[in-house]
PDB file of N, CA, C and O in Angstrom:
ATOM      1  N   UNK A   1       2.836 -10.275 -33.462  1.00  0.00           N
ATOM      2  CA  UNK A   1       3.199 -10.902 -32.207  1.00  0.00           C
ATOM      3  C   UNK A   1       3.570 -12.348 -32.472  1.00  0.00           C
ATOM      4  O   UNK A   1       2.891 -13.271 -32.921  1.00  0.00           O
ATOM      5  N   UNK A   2       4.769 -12.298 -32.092  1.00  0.00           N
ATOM      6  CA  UNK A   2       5.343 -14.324 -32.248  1.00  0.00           C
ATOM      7  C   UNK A   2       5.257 -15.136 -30.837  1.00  0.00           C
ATOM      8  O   UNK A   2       6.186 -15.375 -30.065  1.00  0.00           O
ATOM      9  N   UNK A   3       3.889 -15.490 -30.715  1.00  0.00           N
ATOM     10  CA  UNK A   3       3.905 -16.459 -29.798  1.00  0.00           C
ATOM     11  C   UNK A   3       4.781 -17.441 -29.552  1.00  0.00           C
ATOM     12  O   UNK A   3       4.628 -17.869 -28.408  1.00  0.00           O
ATOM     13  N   UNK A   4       5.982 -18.196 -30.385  1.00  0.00           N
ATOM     14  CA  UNK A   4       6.138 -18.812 -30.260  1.00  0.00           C
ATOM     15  C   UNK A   4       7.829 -18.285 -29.994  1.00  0.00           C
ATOM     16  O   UNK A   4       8.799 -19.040 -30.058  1.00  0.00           O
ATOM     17  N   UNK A   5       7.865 -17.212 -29.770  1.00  0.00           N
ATOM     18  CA  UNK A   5       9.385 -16.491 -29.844  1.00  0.00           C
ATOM     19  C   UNK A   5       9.314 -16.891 -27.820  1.00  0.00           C
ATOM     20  O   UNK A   5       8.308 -16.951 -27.113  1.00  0.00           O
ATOM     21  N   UNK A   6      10.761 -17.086 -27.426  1.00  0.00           N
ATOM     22  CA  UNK A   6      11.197 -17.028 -26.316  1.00  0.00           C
ATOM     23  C   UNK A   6      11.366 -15.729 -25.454  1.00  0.00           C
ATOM     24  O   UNK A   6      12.168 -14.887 -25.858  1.00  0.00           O
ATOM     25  N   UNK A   7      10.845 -15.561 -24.588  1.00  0.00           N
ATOM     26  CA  UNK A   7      10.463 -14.611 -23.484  1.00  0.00           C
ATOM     27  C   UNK A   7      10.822 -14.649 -22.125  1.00  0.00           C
ATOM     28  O   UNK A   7      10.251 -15.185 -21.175  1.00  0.00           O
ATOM     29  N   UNK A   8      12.174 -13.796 -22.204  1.00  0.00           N
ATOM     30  CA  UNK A   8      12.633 -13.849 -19.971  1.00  0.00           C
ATOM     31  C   UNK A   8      11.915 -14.208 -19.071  1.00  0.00           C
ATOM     32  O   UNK A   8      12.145 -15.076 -18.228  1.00  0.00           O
ATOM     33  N   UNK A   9      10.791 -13.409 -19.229  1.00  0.00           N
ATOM     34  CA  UNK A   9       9.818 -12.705 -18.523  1.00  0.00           C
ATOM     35  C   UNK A   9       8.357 -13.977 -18.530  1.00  0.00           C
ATOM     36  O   UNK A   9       7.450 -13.844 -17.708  1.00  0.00           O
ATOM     37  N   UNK A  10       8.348 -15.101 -19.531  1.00  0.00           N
ATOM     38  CA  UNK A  10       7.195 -15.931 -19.428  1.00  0.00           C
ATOM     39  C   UNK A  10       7.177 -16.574 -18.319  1.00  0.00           C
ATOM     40  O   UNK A  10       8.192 -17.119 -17.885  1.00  0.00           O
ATOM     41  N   UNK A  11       5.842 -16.610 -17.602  1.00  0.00           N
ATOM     42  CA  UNK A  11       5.560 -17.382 -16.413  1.00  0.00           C
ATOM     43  C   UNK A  11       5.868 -16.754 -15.796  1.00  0.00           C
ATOM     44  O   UNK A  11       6.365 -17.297 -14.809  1.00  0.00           O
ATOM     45  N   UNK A  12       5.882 -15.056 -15.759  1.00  0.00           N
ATOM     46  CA  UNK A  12       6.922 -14.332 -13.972  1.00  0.00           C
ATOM     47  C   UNK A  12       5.271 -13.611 -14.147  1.00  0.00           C
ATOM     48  O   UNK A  12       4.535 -13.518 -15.129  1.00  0.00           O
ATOM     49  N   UNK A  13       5.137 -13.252 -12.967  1.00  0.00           N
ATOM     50  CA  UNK A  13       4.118 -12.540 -12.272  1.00  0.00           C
ATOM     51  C   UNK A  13       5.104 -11.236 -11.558  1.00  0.00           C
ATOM     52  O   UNK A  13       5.954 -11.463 -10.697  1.00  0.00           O
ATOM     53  N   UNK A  14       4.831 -10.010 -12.043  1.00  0.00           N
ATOM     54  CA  UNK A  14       5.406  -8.960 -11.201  1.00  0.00           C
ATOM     55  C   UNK A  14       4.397  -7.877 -10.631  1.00  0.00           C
ATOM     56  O   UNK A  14       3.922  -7.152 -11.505  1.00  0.00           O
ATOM     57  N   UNK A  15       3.993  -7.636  -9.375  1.00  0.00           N
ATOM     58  CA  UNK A  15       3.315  -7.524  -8.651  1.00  0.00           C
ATOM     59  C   UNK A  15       3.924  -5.960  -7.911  1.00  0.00           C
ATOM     60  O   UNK A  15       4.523  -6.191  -6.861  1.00  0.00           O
ATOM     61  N   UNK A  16       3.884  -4.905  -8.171  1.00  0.00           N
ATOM     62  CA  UNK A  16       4.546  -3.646  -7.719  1.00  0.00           C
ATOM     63  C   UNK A  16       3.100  -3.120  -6.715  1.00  0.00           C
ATOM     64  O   UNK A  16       2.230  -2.483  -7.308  1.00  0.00           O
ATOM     65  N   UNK A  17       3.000  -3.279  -5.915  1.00  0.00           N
ATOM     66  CA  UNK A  17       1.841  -2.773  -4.797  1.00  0.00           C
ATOM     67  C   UNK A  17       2.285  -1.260  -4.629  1.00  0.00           C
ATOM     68  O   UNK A  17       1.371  -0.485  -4.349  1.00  0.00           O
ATOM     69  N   UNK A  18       3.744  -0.652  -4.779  1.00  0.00           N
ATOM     70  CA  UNK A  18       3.347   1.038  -4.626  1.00  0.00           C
ATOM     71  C   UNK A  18       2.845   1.514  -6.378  1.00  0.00           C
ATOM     72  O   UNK A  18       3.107   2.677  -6.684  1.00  0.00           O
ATOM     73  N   UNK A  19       2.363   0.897  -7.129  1.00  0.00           N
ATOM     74  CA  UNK A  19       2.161   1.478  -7.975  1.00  0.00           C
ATOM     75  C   UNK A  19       0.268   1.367  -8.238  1.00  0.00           C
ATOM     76  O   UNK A  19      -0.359   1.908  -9.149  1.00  0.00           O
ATOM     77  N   UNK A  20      -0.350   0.407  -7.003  1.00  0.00           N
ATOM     78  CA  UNK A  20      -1.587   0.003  -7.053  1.00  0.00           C
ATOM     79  C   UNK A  20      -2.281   1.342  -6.508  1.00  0.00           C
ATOM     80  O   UNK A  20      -1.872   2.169  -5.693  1.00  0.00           O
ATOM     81  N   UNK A  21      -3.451   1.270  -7.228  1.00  0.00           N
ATOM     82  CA  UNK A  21      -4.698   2.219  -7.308  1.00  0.00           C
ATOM     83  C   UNK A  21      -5.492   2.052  -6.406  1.00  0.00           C
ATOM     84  O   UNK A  21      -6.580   2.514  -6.751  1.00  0.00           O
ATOM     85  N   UNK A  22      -5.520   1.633  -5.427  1.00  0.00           N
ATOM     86  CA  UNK A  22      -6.358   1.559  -4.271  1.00  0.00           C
ATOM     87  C   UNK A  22      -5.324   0.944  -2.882  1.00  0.00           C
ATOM     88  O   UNK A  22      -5.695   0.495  -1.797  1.00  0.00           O
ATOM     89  N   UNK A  23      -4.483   1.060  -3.209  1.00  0.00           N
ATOM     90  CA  UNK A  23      -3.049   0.489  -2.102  1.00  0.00           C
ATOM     91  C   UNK A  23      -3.854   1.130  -0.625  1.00  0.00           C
ATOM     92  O   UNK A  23      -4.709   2.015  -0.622  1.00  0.00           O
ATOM     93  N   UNK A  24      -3.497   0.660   0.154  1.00  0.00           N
ATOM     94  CA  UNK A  24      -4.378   1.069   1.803  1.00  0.00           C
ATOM     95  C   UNK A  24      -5.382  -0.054   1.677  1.00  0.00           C
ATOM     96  O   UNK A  24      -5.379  -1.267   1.886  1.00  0.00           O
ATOM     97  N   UNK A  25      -6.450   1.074   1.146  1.00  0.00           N
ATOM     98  CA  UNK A  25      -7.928   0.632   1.725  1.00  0.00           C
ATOM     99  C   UNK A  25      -8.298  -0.424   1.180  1.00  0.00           C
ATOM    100  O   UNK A  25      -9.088  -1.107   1.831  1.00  0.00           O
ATOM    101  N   UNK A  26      -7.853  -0.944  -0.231  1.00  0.00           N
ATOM    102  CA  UNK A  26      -7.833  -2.231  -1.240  1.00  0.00           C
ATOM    103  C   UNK A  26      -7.577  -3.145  -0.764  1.00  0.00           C
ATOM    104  O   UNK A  26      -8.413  -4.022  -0.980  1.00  0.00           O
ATOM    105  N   UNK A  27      -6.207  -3.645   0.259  1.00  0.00           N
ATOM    106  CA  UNK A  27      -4.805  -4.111   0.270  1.00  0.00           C
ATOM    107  C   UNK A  27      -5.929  -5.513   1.573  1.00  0.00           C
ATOM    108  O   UNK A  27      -5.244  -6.513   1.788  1.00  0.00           O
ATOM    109  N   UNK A  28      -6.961  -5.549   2.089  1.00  0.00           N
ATOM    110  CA  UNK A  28      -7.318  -6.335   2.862  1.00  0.00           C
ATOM    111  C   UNK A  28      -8.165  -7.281   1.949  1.00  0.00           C
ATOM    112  O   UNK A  28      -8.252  -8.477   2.227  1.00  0.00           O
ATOM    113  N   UNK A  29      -8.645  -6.865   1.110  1.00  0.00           N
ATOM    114  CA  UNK A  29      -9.111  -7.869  -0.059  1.00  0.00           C
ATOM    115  C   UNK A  29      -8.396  -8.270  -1.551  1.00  0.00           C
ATOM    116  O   UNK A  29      -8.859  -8.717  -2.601  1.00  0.00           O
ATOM    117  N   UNK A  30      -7.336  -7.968  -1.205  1.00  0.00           N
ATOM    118  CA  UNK A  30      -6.042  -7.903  -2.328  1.00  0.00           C
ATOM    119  C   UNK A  30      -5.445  -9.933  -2.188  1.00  0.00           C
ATOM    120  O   UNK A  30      -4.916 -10.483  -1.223  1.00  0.00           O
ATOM    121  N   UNK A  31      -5.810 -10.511  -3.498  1.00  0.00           N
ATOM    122  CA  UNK A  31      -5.468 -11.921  -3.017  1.00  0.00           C
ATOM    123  C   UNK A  31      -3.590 -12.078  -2.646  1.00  0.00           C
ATOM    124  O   UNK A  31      -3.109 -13.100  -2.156  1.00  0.00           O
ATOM    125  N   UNK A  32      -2.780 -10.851  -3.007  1.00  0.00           N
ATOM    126  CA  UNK A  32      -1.482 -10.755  -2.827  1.00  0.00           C
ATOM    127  C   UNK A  32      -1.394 -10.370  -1.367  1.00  0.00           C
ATOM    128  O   UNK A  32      -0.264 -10.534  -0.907  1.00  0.00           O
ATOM    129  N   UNK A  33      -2.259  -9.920  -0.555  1.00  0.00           N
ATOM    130  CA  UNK A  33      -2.370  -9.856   0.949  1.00  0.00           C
ATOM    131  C   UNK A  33      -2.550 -11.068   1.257  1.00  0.00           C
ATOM    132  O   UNK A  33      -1.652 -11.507   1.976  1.00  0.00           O
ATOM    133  N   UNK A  34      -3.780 -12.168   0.865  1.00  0.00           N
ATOM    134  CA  UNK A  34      -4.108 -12.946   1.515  1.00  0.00           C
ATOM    135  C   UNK A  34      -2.880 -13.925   1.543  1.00  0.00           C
ATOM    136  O   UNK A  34      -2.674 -14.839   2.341  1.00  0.00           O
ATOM    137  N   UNK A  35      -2.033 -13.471   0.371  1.00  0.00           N
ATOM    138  CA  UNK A  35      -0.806 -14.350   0.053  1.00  0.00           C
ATOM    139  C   UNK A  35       0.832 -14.424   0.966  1.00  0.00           C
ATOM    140  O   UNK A  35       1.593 -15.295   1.387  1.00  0.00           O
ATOM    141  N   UNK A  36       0.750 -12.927   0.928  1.00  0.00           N
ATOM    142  CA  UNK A  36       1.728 -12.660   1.635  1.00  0.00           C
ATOM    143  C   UNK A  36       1.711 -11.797   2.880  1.00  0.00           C
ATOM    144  O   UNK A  36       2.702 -11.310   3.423  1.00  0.00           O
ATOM    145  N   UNK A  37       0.586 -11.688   3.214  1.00  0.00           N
ATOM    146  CA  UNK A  37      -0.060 -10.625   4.564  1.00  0.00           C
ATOM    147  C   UNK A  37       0.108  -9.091   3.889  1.00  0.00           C
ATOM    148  O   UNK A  37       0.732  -8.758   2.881  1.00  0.00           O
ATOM    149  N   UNK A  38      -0.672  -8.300   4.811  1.00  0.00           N
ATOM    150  CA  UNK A  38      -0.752  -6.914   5.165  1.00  0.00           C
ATOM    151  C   UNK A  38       0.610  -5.877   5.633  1.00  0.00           C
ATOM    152  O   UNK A  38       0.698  -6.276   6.794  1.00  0.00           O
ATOM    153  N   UNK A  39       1.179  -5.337   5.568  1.00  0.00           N
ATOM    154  CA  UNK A  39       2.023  -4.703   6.281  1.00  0.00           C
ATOM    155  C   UNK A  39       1.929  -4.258   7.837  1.00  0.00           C
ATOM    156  O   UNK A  39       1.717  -3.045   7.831  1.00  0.00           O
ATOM    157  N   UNK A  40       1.992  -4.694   9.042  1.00  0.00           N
ATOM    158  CA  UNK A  40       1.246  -4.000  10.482  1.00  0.00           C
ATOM    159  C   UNK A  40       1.653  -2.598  10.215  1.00  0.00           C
ATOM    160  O   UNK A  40       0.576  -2.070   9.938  1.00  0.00           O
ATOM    161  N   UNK A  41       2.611  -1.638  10.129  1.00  0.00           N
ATOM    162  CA  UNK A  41       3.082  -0.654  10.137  1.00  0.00           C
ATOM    163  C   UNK A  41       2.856   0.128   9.032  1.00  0.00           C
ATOM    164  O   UNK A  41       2.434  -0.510   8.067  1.00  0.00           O
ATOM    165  N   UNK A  42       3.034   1.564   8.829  1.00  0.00           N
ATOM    166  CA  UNK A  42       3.497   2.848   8.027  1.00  0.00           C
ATOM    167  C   UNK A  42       4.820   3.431   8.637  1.00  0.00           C
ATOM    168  O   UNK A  42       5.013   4.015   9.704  1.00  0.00           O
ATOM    169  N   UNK A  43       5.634   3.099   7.657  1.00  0.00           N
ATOM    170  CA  UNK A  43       7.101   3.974   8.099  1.00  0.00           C
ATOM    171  C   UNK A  43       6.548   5.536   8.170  1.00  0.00           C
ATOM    172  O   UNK A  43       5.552   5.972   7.594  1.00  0.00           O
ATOM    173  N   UNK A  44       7.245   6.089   8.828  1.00  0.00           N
ATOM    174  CA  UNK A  44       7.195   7.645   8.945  1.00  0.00           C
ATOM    175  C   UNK A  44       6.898   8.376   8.027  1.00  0.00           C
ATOM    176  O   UNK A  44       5.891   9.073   8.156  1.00  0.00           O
ATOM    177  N   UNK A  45       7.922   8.467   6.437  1.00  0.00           N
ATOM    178  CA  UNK A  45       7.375   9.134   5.808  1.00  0.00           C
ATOM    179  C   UNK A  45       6.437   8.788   4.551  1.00  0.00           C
ATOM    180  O   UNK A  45       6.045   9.497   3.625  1.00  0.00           O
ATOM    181  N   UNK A  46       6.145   6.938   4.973  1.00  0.00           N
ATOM    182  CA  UNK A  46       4.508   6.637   4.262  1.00  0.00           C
ATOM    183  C   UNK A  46       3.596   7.702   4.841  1.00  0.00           C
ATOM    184  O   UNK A  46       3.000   8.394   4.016  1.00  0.00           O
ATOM    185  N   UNK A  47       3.342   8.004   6.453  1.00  0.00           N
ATOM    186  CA  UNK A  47       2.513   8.336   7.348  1.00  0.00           C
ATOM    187  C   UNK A  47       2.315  10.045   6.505  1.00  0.00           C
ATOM    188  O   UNK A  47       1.295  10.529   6.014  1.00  0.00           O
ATOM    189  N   UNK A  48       3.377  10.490   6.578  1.00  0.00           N
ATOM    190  CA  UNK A  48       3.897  12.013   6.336  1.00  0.00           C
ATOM    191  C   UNK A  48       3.395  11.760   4.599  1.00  0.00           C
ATOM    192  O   UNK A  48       2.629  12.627   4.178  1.00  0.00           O
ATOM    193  N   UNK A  49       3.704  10.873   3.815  1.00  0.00           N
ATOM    194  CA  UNK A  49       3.177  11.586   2.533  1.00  0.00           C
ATOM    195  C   UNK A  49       1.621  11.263   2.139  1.00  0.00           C
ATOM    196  O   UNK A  49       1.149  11.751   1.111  1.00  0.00           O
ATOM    197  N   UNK A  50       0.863  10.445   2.973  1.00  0.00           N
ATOM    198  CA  UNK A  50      -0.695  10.444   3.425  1.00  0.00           C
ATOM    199  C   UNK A  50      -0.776  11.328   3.579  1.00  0.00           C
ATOM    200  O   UNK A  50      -1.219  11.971   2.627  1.00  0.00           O
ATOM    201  N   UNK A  51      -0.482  11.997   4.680  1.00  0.00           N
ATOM    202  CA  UNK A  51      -1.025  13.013   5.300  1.00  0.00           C
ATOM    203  C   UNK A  51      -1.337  14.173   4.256  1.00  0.00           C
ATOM    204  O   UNK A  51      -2.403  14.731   3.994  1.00  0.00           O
ATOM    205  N   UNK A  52       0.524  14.430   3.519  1.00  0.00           N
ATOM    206  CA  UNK A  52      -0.132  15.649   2.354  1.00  0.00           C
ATOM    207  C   UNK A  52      -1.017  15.312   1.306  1.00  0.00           C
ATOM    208  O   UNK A  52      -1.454  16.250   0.639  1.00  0.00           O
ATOM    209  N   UNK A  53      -1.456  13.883   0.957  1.00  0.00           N
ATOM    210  CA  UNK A  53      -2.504  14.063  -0.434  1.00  0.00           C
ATOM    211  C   UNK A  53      -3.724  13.964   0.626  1.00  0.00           C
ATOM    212  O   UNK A  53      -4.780  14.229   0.053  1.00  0.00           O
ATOM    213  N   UNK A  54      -3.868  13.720   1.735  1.00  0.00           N
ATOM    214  CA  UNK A  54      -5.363  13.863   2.847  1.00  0.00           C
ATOM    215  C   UNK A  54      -5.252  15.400   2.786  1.00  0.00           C
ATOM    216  O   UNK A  54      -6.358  15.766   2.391  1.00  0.00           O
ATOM    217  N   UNK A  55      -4.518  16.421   2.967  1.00  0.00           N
ATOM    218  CA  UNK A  55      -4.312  17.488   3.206  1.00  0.00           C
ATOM    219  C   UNK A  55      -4.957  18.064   1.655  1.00  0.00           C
ATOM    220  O   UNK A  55      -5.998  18.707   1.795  1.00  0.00           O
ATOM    221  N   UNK A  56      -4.540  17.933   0.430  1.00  0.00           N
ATOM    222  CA  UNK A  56      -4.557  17.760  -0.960  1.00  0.00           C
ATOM    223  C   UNK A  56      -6.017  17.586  -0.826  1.00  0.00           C
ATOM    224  O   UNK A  56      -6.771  18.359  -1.418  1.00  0.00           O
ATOM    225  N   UNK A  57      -6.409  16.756  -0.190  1.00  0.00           N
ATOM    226  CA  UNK A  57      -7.789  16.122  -0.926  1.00  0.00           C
ATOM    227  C   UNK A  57      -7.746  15.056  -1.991  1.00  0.00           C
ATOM    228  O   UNK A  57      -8.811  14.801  -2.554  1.00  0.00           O
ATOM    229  N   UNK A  58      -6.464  14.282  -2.408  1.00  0.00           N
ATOM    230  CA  UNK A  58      -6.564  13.135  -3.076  1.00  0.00           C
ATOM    231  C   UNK A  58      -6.596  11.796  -2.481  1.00  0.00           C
ATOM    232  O   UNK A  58      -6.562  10.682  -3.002  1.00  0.00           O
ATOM    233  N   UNK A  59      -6.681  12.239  -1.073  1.00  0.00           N
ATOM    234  CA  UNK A  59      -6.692  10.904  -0.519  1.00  0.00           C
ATOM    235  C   UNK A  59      -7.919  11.129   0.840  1.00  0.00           C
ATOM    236  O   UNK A  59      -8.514  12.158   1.161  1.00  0.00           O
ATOM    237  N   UNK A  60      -8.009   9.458   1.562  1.00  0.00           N
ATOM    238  CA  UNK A  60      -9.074   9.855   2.319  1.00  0.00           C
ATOM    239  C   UNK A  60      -7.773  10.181   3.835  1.00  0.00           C
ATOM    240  O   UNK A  60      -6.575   9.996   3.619  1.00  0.00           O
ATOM    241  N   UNK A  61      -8.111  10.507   4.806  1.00  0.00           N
ATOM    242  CA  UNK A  61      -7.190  10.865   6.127  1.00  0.00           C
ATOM    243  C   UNK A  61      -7.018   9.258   6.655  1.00  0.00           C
ATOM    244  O   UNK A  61      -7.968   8.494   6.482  1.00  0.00           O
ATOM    245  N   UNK A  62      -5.863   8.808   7.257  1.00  0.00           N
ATOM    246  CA  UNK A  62      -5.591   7.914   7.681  1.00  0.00           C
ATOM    247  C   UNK A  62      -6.837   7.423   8.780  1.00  0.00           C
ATOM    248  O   UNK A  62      -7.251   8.323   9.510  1.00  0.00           O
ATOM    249  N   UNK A  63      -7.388   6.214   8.928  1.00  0.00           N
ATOM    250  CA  UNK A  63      -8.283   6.113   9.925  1.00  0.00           C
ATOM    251  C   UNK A  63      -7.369   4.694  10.874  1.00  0.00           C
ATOM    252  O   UNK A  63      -7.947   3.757  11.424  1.00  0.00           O
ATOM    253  N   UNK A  64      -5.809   4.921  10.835  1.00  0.00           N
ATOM    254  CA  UNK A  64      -5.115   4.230  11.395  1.00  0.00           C
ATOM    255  C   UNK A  64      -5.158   4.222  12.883  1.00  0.00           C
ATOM    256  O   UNK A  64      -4.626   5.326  13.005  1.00  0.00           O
ATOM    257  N   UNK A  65      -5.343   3.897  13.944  1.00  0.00           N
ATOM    258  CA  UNK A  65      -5.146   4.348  15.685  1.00  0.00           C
ATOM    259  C   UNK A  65      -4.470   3.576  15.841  1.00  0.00           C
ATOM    260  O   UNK A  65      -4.977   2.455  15.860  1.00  0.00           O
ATOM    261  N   UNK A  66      -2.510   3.691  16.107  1.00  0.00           N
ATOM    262  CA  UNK A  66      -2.139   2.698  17.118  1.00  0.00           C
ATOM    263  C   UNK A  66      -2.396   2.286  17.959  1.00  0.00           C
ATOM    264  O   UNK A  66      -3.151   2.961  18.659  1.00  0.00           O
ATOM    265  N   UNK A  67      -2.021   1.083  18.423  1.00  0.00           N
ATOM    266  CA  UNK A  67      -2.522   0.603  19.785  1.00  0.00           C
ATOM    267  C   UNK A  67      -1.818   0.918  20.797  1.00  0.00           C
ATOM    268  O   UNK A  67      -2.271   0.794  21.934  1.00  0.00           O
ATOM    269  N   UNK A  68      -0.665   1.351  20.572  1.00  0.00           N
ATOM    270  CA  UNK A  68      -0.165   1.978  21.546  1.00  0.00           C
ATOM    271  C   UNK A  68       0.982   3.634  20.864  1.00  0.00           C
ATOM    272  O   UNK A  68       1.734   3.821  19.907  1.00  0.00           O
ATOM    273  N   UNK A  69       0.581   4.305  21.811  1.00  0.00           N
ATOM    274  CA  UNK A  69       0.460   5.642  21.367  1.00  0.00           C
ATOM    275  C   UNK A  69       1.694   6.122  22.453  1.00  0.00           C
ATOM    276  O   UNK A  69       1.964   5.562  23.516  1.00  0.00           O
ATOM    277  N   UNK A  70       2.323   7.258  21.901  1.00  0.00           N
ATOM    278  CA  UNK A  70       2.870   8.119  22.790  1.00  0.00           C
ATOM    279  C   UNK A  70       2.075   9.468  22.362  1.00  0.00           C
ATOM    280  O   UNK A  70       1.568   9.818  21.296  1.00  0.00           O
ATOM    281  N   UNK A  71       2.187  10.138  23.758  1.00  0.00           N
ATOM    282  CA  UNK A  71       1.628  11.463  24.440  1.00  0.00           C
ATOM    283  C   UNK A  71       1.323  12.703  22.882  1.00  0.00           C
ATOM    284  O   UNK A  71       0.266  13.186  22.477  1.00  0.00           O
ATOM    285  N   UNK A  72       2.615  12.848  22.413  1.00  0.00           N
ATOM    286  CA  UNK A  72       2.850  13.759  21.946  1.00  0.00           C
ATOM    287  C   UNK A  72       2.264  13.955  20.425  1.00  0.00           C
ATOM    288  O   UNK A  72       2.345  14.948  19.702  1.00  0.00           O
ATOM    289  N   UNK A  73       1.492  12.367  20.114  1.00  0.00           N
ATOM    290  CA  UNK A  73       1.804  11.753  18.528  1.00  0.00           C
ATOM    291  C   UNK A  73       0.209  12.276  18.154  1.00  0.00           C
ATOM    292  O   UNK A  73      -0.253  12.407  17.020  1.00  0.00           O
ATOM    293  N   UNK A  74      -0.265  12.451  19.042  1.00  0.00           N
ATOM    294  CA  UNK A  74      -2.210  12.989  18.755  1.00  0.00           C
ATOM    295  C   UNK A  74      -2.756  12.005  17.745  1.00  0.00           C
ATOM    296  O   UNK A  74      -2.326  10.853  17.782  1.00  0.00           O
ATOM    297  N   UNK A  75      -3.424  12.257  17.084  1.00  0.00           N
ATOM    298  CA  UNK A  75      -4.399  11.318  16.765  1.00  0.00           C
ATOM    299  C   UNK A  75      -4.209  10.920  15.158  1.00  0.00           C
ATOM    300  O   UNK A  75      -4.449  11.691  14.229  1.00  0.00           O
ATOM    301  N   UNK A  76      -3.756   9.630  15.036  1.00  0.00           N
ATOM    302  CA  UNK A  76      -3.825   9.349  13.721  1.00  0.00           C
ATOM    303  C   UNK A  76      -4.761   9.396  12.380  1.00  0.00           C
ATOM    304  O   UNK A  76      -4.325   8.976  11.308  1.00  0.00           O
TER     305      UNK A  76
END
């Protein structure tokens, strides 16, 4: 290893949050939240591919409740 060789990449911080191991339930004590906030939302098919690893059993079930709901959407 040549420490002293020149590097693109020195001093960059790259930070990929869909590739994090606890993404969700982590993400409120994550200092890159405290940095750049939380997401308020799940696009549709974030919501939809939860659902199949909750379904799976690799994940826990969303314990999301909008605050505001339509009729048809039942229970998050």
């Amino acid at each position: 290893m040549d420490l002293g060789a020149a590097d693109s990449d020195a001093g960059t911080l790259h930070v990929d949050c869909d590739d994090c191991a606890v993404r969700g339930h982590g993400c409120k004590d994550c200092v890159i939240s405290v940095l750049l906030g939380v997401p308020d939302t799940l696009l549709a098919d974030e919501r939809q591919a939860l659902e199949v690893l909750a379904d799976a059993g690799l994940a826990p079930r969303l314990r999301l409740v909008p605050i505001h709901r339509r009729r048809a959407d039942g229970v998050a």
